[in-house]
N, C-alpha and C positions, 0 to 999 in steps of 0.2 A: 723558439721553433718558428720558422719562418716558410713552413709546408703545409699549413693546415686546410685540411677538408670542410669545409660551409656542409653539410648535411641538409640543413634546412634554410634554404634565401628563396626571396622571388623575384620573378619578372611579371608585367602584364602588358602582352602588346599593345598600344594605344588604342587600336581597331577594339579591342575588348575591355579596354581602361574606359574609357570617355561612355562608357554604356552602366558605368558603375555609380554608387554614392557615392563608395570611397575611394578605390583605389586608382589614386589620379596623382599625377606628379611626380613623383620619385620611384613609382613603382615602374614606370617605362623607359628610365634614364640610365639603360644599360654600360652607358661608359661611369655615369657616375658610382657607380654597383660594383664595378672593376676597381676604380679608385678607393673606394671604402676598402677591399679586399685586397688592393697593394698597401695600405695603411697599417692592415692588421696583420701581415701576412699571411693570407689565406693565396690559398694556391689554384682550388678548384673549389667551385658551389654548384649544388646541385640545385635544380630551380625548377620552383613548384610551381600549385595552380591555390591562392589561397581558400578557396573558394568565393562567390560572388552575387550577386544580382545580375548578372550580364546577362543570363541567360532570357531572363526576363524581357528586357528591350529588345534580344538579339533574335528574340519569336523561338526560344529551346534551345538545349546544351545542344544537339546534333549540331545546330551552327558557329556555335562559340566554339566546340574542340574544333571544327576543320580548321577555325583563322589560327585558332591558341597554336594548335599542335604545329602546322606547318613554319608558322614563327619561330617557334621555340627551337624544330629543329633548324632553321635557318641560321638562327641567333648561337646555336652550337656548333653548327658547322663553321660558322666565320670566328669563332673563338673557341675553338676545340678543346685548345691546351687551359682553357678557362673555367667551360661549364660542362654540366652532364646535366642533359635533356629529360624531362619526367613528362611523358605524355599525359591526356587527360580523356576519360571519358561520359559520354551523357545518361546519366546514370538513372535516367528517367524510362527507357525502353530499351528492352533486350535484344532485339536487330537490330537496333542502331549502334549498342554497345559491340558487337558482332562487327558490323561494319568500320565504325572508327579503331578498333583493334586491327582489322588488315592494313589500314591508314597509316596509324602507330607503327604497325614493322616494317613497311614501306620506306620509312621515316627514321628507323634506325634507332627510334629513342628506346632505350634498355632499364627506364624503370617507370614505371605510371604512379600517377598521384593521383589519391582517390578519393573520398570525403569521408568523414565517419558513418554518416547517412546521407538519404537521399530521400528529400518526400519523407519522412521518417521510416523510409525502410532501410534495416543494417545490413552490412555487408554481407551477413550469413544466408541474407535469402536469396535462395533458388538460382533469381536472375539474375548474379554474379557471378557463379559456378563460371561460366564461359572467361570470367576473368581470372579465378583465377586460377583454371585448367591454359590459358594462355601465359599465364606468370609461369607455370610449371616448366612447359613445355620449350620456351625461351629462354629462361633462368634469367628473367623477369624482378626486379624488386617492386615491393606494392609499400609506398608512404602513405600511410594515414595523416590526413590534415582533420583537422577538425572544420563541422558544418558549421556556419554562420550563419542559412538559411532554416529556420527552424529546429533548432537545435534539442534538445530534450529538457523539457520544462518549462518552453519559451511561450507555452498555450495557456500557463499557469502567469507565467514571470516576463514582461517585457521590459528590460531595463537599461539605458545608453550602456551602464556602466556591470552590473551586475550579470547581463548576458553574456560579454564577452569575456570575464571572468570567473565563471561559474559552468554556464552551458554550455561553452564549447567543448571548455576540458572533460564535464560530466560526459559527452556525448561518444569523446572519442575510448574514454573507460568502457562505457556500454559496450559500444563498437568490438572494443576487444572482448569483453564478456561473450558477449552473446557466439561469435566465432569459436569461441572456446565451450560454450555451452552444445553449440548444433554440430559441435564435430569436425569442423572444419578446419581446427586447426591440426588437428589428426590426418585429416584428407588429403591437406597438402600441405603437412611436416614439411615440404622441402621448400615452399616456397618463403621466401625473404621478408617476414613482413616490419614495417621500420614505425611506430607509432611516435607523434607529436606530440611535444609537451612533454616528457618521461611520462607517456600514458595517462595522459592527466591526471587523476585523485589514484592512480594503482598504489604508488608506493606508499603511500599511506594506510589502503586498505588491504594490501598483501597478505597480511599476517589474518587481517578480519577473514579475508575467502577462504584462509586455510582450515582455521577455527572454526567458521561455520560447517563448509563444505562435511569436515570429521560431524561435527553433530549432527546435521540435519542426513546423513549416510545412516548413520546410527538409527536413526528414527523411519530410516526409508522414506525421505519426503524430496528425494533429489536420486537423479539419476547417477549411475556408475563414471566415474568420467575417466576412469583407467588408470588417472595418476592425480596426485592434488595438483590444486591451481598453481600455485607456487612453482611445479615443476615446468608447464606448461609457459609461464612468466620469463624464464629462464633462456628457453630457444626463441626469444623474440630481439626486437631490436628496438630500442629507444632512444629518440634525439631531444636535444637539451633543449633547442626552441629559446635561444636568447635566455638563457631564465640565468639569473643573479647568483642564487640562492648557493652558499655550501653546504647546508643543512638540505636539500632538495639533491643534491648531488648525491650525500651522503645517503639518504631514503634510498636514491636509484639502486646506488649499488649493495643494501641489501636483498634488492628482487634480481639484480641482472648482473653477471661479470661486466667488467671493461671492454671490454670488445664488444660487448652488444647495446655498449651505449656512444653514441654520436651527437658528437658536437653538432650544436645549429646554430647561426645567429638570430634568425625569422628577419632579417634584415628584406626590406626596410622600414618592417611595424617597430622595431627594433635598431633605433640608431647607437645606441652605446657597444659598438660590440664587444670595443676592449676590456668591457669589465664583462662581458659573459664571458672571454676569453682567458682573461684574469683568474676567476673561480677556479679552472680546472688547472691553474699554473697554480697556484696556491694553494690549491686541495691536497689532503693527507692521506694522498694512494703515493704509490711506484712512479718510477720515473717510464716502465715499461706498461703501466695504465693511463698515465698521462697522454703518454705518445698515441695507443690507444682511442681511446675518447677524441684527441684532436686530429689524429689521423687515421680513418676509420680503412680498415680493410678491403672492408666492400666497396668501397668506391676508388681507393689510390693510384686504382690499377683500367679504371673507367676512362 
């Protein structure tokens, strides 16, 4: 298959790279980003914001999404038939979020990429509502990336190695919990949401939220949530995020069908792609799951 959708790659324009610790080098080397993707046959990548430090030197996210955003559409407009454009927002204050969202459709870009958290606040509070009543209303997709900058635990745990293995993926689980706790996923059933990493630790604890959910209902110690979690698991959408794993494949697809799981390479935290691509050619679904997973619906036609 020489069509395949990138779900999850990035770009960082330099203006926003060089204000970073890490992501310098290969992360701004947009032709070499092409090349990787004429290697693998990938056809289109969708291109994130991983999240950063930048905001830090750049004196606040208000100013890092104007540079990001207007690049990124830039960088899709001159290669159309290559990328689909994920804006970003400052997810530190709610006018400003307001603002860079008129920016964003101005701009034309048709899905935002959003962090697990912010400041440690989840995406279920309040002052996201404006997002994703904007997702709604546009038909909008919203990627969860995972937070890098304080991530959940990280007040407990700082570790080169154990935080970006642990608490990013822990954060972006929360993330979905907690949406799914405050109703929001209820609120706006219709909006697209695409979580990184196959939701970090979910398909492993799938089965635990159901389990518990039935018991602690039983005891009255948890609110009514209308349907179990497992249901709710179901109408979402997860990308594979470079990961190896057929055993991790396999977990996905007892929480989610085919079709709401998308290929990523995370390229280019992620230089092997052909063996993330590999997994899902040699995984023990359908040849109409396959196709699936590597070319995702949602985006084919982007």
């Amino acid at each position: 298959m020489n069509n395949i959708i990138d779900c999850h790659s990035h770009y960082m324009p330099k203006e926003v790279a060089q204000n970073t610790a890490f992501f310098k080098v290969a992360w701004s080397d947009i032709n070499g980003q092409m090349a990787a993707m004429d290697s693998n046959g990938i056809e289109k990548a969708l291109l994130l914001y991983p999240t950063s430090d930048a905001h830090i030197k750049m004196n606040g996210w208000k100013n890092v999404c104007k540079i990001y955003n207007a690049e990124i559409a830039r960088v899709v407009k001159e290669n159309n038939l290559r990328f689909i454009g994920a804006g970003i927002i400052p997810g530190d204050n709610e006018k400003d979020i307001i603002d860079e969202l008129k920016h964003i459709d101005g701009l034309g870009l048709k899905v935002l990429s959003v962090a697990s958290s912010y400041n440690g606040r989840y995406l279920d509070d309040v002052m996201y509502d404006c997002v994703f009543e904007y997702a709604s209303k546009n038909n909008v997709c919203l990627h969860v990336h995972p937070q890098i900058i304080g991530p959940i635990g990280e007040e407990r745990v700082k570790d080169p190695l154990l935080s970006p293995v642990l608490e990013y993926v822990f954060d972006v689980t929360m993330s979905l919990g907690k949406l799914m706790m405050s109703g929001k996923l209820l609120k706006y059933a219709d909006v697209k949401l695409i979580f990184a990493h196959y939701g970090g630790v979910l398909p492993f604890v799938a089965e635990r939220f159901d389990n518990t959910y039935l018991m602690l209902r039983r005891r009255d110690f948890v609110k009514d949530l209308t349907k179990l979690p497992s249901q709710y698991f179901q109408n979402l959408y997860f990308d594979s995020s470079g990961c190896k794993s057929a055993g991790a494949l396999a977990c996905m697809l007892e929480v989610a069908d085919a079709d709401h799981i998308l290929f990523g390479s995370d390229y280019p935290a992620n230089q092997n792609i052909e063996k993330s691509i590999e997994v899902i050619r040699k995984a023990q679904i359908t040849d109409d799951q396959r196709s699936s997973i590597l070319r995702s619906a949602l985006f084919h036609t982007a």
